[in-house]
VMD Tcl script that builds the backbone (N, CA, C; Angstrom):
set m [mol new atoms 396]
animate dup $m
set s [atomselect $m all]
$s set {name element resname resid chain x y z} {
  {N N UNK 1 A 16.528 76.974 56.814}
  {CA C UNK 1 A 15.792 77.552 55.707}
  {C C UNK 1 A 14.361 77.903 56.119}
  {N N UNK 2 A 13.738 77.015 56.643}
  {CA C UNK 2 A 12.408 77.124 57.383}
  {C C UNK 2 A 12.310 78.521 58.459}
  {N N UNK 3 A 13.387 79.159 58.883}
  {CA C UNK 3 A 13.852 79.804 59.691}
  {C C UNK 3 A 13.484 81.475 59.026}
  {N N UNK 4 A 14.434 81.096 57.953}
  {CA C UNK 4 A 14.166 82.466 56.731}
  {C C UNK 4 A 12.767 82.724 56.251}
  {N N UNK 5 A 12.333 81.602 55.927}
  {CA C UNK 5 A 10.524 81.578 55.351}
  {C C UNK 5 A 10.078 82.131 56.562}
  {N N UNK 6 A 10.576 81.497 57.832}
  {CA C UNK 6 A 9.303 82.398 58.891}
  {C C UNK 6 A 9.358 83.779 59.160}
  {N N UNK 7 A 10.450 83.861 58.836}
  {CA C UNK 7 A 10.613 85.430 59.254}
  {C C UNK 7 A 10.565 86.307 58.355}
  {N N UNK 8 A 10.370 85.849 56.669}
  {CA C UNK 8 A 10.012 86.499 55.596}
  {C C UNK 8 A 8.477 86.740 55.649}
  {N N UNK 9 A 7.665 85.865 56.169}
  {CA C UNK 9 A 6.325 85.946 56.582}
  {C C UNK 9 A 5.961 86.453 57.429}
  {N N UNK 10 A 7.099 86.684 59.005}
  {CA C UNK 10 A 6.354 87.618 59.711}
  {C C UNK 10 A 6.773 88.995 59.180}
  {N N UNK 11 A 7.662 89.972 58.262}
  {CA C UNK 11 A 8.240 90.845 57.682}
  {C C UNK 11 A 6.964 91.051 56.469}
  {N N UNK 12 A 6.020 90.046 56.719}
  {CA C UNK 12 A 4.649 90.327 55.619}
  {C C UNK 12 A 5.451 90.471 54.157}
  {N N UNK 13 A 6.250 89.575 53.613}
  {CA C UNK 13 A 6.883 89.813 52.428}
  {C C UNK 13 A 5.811 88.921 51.211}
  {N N UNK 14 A 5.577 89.712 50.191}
  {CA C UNK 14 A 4.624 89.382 49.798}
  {C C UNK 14 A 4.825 87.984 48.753}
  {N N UNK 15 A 5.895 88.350 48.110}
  {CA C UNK 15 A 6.488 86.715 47.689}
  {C C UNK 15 A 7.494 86.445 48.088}
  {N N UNK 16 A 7.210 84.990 48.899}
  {CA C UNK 16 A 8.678 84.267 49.736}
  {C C UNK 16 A 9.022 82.951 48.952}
  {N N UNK 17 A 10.377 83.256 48.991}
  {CA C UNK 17 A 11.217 82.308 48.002}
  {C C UNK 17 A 10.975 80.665 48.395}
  {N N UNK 18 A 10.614 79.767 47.409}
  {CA C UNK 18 A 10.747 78.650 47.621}
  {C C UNK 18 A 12.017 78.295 48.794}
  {N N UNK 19 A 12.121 77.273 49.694}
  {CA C UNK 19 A 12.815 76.412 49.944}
  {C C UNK 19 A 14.477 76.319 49.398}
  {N N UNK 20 A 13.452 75.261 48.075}
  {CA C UNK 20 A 14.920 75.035 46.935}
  {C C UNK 20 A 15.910 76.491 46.776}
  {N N UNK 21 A 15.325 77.251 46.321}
  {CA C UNK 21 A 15.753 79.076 45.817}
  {C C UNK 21 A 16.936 79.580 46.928}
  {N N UNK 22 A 16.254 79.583 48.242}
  {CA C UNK 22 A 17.076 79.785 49.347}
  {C C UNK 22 A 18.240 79.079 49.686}
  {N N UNK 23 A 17.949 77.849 49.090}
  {CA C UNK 23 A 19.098 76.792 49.909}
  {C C UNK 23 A 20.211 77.150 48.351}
  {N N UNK 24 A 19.381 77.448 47.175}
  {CA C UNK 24 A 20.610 77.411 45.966}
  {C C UNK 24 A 21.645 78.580 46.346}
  {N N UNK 25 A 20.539 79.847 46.533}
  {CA C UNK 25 A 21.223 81.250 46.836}
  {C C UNK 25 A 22.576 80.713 47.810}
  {N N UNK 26 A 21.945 80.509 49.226}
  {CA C UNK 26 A 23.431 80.250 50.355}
  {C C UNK 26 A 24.389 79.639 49.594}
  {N N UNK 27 A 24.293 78.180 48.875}
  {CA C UNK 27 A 25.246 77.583 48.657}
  {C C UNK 27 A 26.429 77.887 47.466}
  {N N UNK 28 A 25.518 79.426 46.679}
  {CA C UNK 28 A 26.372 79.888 46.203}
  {C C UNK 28 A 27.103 81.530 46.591}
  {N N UNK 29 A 26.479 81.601 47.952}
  {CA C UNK 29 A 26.895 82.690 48.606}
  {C C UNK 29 A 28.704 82.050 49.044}
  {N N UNK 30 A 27.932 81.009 49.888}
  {CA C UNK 30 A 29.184 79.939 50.505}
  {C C UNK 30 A 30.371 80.013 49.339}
  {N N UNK 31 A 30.199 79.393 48.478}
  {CA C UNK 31 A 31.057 79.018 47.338}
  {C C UNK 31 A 31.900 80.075 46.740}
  {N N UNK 32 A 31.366 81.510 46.346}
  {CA C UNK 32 A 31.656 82.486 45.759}
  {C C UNK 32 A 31.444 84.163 46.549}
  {N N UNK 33 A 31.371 84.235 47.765}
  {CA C UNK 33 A 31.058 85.186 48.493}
  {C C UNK 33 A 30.493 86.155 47.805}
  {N N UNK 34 A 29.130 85.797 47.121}
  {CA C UNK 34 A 28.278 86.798 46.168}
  {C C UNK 34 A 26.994 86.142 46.002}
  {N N UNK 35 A 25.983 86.491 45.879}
  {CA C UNK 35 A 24.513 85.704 44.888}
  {C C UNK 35 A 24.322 86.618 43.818}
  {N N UNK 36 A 26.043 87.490 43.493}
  {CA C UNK 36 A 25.330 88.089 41.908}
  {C C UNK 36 A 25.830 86.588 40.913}
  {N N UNK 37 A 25.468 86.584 39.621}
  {CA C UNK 37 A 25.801 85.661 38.857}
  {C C UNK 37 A 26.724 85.799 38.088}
  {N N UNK 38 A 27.161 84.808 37.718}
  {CA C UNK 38 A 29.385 84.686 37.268}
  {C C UNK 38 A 29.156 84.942 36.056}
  {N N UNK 39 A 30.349 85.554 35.164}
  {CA C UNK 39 A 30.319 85.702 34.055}
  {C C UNK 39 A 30.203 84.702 32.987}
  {N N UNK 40 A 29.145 84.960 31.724}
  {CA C UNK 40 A 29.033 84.102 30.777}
  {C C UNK 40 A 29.910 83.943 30.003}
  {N N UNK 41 A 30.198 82.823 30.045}
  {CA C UNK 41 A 31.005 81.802 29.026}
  {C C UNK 41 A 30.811 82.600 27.467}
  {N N UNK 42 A 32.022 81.992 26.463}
  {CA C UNK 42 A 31.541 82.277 25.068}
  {C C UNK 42 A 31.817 83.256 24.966}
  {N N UNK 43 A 31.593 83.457 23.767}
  {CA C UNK 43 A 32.154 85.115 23.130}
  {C C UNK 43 A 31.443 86.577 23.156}
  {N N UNK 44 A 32.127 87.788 23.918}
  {CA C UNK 44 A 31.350 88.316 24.294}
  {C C UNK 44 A 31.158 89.355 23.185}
  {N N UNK 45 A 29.748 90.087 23.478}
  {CA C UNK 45 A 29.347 91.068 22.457}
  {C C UNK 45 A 30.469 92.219 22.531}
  {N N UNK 46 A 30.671 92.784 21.671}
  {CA C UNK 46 A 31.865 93.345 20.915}
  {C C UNK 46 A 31.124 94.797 20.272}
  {N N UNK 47 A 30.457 95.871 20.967}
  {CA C UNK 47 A 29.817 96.988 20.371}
  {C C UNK 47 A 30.525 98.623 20.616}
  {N N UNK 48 A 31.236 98.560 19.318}
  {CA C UNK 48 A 31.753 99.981 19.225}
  {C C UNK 48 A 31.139 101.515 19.579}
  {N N UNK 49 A 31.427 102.585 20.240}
  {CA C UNK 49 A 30.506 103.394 20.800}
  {C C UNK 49 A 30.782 103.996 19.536}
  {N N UNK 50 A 31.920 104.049 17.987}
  {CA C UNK 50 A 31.196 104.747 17.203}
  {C C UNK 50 A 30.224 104.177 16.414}
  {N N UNK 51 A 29.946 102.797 16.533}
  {CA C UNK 51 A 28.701 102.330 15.699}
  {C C UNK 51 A 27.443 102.954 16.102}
  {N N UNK 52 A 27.612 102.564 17.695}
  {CA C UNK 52 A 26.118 103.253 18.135}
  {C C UNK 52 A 26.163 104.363 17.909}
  {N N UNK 53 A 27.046 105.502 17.809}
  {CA C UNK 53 A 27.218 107.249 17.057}
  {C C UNK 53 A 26.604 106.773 15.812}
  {N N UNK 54 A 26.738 106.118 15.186}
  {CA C UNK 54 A 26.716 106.178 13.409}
  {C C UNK 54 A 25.274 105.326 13.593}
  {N N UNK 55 A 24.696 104.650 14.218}
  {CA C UNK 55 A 23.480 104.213 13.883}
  {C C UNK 55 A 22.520 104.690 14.457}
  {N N UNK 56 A 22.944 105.816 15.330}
  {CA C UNK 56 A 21.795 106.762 16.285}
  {C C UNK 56 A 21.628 107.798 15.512}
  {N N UNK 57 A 22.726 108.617 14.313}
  {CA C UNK 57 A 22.600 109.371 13.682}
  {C C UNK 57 A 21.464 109.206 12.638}
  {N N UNK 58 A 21.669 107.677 11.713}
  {CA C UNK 58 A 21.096 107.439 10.924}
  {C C UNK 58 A 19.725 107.443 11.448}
  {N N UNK 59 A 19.457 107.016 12.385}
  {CA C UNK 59 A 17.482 106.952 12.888}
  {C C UNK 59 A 17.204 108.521 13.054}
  {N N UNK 60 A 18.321 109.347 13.752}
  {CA C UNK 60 A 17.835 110.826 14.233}
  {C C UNK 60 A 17.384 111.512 12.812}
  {N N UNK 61 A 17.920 110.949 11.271}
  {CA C UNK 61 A 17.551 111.526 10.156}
  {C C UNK 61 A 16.483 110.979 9.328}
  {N N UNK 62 A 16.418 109.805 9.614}
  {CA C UNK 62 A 15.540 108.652 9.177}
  {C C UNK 62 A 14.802 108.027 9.740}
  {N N UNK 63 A 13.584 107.732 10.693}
  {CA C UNK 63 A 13.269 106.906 11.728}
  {C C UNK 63 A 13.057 105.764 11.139}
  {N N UNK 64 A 12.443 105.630 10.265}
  {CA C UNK 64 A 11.613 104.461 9.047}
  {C C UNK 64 A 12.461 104.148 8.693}
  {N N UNK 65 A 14.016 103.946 8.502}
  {CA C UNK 65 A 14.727 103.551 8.018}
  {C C UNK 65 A 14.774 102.084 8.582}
  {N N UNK 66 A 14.617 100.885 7.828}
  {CA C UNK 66 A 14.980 99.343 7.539}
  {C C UNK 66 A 16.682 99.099 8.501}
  {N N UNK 67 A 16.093 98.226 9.142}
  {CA C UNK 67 A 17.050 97.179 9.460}
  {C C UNK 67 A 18.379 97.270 8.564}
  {N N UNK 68 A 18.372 97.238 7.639}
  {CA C UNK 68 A 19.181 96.657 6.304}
  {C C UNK 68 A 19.549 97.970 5.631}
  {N N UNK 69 A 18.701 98.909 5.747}
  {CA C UNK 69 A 19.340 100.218 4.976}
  {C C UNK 69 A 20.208 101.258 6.127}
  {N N UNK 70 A 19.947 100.910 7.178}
  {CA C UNK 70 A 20.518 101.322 8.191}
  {C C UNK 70 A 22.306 100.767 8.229}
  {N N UNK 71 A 21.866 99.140 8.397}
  {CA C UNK 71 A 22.954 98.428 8.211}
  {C C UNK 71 A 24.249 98.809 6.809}
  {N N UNK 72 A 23.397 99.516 6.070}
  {CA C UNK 72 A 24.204 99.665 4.594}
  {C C UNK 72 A 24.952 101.196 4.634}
  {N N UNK 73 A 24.378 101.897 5.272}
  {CA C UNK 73 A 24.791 103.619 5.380}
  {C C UNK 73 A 25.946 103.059 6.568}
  {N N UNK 74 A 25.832 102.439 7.189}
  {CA C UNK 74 A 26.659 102.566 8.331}
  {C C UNK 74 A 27.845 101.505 8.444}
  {N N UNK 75 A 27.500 100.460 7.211}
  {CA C UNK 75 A 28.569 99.312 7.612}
  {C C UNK 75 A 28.642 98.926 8.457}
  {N N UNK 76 A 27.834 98.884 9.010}
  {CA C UNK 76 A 27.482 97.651 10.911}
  {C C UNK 76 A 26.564 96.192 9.977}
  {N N UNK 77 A 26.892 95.543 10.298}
  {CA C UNK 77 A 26.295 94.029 10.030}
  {C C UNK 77 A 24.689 94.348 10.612}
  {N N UNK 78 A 23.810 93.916 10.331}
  {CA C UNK 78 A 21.958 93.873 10.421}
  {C C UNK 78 A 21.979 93.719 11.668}
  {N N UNK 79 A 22.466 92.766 12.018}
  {CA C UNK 79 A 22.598 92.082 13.327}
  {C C UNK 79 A 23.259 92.682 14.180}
  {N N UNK 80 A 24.091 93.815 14.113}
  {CA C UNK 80 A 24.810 94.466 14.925}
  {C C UNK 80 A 23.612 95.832 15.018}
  {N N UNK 81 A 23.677 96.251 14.252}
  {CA C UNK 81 A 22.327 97.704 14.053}
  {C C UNK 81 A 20.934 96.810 15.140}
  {N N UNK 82 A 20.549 95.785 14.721}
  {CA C UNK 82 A 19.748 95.337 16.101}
  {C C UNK 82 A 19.945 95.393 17.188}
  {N N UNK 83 A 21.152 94.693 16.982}
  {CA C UNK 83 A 21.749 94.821 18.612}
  {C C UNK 83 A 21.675 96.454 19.677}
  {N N UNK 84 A 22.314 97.238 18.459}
  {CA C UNK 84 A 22.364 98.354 19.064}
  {C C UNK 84 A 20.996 99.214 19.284}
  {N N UNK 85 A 20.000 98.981 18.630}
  {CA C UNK 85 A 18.756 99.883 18.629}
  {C C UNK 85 A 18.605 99.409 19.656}
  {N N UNK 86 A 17.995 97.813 20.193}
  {CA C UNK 86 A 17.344 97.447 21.345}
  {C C UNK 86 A 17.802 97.797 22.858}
  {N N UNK 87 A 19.953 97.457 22.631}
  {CA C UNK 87 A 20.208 97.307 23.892}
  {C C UNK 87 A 20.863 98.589 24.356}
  {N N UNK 88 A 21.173 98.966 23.504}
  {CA C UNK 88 A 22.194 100.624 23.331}
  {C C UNK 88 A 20.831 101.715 23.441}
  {N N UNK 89 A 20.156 101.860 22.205}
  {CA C UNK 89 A 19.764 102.949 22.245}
  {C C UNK 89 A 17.841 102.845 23.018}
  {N N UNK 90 A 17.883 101.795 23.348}
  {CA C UNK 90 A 16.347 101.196 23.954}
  {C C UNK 90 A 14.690 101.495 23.381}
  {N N UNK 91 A 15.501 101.524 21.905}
  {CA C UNK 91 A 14.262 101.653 20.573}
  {C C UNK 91 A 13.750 100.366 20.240}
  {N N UNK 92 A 12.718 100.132 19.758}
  {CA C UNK 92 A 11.739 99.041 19.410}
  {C C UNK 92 A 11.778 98.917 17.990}
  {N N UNK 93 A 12.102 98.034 17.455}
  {CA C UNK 93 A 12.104 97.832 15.625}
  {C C UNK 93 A 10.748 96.777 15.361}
  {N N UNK 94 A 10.362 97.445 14.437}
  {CA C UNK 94 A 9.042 96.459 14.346}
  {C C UNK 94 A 9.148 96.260 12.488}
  {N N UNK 95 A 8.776 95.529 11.868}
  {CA C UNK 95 A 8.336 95.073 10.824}
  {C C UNK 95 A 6.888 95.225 10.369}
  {N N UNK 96 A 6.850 96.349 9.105}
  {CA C UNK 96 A 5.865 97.335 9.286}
  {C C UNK 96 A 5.103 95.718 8.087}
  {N N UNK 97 A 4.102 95.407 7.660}
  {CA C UNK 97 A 3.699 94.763 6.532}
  {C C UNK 97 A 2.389 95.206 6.332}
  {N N UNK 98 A 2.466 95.639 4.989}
  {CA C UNK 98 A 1.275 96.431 4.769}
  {C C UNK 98 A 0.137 95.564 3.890}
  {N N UNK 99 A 0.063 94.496 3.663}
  {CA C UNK 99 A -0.922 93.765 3.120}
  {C C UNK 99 A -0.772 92.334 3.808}
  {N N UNK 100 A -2.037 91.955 3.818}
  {CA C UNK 100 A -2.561 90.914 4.217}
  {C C UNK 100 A -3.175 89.515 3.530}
  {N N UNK 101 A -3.079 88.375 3.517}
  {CA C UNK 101 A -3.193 87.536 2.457}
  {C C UNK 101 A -4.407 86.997 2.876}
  {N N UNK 102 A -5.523 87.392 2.231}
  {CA C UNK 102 A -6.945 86.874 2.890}
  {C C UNK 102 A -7.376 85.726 2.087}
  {N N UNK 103 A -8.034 84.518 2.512}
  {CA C UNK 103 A -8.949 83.306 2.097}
  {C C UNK 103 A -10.033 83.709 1.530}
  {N N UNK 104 A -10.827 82.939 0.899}
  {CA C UNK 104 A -12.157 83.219 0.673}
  {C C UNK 104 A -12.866 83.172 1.832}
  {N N UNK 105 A -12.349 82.072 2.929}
  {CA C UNK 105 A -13.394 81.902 4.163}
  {C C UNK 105 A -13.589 82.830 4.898}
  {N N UNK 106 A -12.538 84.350 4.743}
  {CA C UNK 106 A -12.325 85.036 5.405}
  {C C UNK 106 A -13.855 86.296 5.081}
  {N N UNK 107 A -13.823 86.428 3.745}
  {CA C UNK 107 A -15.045 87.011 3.223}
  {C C UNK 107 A -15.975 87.104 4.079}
  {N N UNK 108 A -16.469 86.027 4.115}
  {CA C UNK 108 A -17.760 85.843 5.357}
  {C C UNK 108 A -17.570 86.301 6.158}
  {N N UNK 109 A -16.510 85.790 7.313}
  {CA C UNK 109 A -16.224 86.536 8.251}
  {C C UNK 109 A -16.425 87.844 8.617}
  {N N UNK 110 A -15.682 88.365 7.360}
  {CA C UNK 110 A -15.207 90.205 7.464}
  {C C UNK 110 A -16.766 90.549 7.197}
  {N N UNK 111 A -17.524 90.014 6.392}
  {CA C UNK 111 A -19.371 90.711 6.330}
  {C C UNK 111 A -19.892 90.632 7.950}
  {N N UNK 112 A -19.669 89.349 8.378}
  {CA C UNK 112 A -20.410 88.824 9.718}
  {C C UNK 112 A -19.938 90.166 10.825}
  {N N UNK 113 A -18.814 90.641 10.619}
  {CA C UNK 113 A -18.220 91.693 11.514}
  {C C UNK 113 A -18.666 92.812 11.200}
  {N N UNK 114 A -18.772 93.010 10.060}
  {CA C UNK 114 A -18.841 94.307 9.541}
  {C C UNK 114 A -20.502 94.514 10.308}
  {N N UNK 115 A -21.363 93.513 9.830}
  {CA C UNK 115 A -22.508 93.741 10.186}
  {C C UNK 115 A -22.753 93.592 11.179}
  {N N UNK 116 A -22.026 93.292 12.795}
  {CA C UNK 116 A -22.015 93.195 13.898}
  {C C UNK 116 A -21.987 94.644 14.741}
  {N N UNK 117 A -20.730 95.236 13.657}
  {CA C UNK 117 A -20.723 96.092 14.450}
  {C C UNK 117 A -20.911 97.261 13.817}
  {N N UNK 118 A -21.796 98.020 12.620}
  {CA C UNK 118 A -22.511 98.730 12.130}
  {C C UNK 118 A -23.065 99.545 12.544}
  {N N UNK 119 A -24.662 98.657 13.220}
  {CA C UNK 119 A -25.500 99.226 14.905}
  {C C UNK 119 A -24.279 99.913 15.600}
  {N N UNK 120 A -23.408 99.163 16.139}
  {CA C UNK 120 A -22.602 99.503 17.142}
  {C C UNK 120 A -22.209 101.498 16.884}
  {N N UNK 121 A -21.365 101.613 15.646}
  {CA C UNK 121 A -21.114 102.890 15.402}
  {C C UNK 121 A -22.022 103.487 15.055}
  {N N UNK 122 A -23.273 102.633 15.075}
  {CA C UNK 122 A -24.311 103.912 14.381}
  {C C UNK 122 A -24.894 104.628 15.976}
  {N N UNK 123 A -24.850 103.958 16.820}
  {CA C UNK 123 A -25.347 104.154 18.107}
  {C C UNK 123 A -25.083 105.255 18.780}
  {N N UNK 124 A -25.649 106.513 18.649}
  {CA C UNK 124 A -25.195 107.653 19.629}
  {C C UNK 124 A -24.813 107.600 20.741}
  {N N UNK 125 A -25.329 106.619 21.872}
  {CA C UNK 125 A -24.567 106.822 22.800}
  {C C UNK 125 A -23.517 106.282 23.630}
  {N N UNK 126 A -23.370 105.495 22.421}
  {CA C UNK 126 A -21.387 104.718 22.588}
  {C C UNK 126 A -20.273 106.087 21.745}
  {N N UNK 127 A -20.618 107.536 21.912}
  {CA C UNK 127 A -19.977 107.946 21.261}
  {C C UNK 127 A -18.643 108.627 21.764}
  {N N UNK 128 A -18.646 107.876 22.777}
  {CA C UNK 128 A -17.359 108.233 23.453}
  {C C UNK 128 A -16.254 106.715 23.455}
  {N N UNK 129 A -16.770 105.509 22.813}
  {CA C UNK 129 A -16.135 104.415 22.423}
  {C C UNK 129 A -15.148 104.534 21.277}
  {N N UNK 130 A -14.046 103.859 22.124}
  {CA C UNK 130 A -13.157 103.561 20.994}
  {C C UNK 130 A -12.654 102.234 20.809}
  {N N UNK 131 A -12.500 102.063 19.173}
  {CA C UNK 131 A -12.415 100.384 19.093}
  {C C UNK 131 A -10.902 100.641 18.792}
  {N N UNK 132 A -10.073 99.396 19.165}
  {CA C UNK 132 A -8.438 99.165 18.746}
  {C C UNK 132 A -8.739 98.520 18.209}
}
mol reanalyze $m
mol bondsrecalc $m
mol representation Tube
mol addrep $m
């Protein structure tokens, strides 16, 4: 193993595998003439290519369309319409929430900011600044 590390280092490899890593890899090279990894146990995902038709349609007409209203036009379970946006169609679902539940302590705060950064936008020559 020491053998592999040296010669991963003289090959200037920029991260060289632990020890342990190397010796796991061989012994499951040995075992299974592969270091890809064996199939998972349990029940496997089960995704119809006309669901993903029927839930790619619904976003191509709707983008804003809900988790759940998606799920309802299409008769795919919530959980299946997830499945498919993320791993099928490689879209991002986010949970839009449009109000915020503020404290009183927060009051202060939001003045202390506000008045922090006031000067800031009033300042001509930050006028190429942008705040996120």
């Amino acid at each position: 193993m020491t053998l592999i590390r040296r010669t991963l280092k003289q090959e200037k490899w920029e991260i060289i595998p632990e020890r342990k890593t190397i010796t796991k890899l061989y012994a499951k090279f040995c075992s299974t003439g592969s270091v890809e990894d064996l199939d998972r146990s349990g029940r496997p995902k089960i995704i119809d290519q006309n669901q993903i038709i029927q839930v790619e349609i619904v976003l191509r007409e709707n983008q804003h369309s809900s988790l759940t209203e998606v799920a309802s036009v299409t008769n795919v379970s919530r959980s299946t319409v997830g499945c498919v946006i993320h791993s099928e169609l490689h879209y991002k679902s986010y949970k839009f929430q449009i109000h915020q539940k503020l404290l009183e302590e927060d009051f202060y705060r939001r003045v202390q900011t506000a008045e922090q950064l006031l000067p800031l936008l009033l300042d001509t020559n930050l006028e190429n600044m942008i705040f996120i």
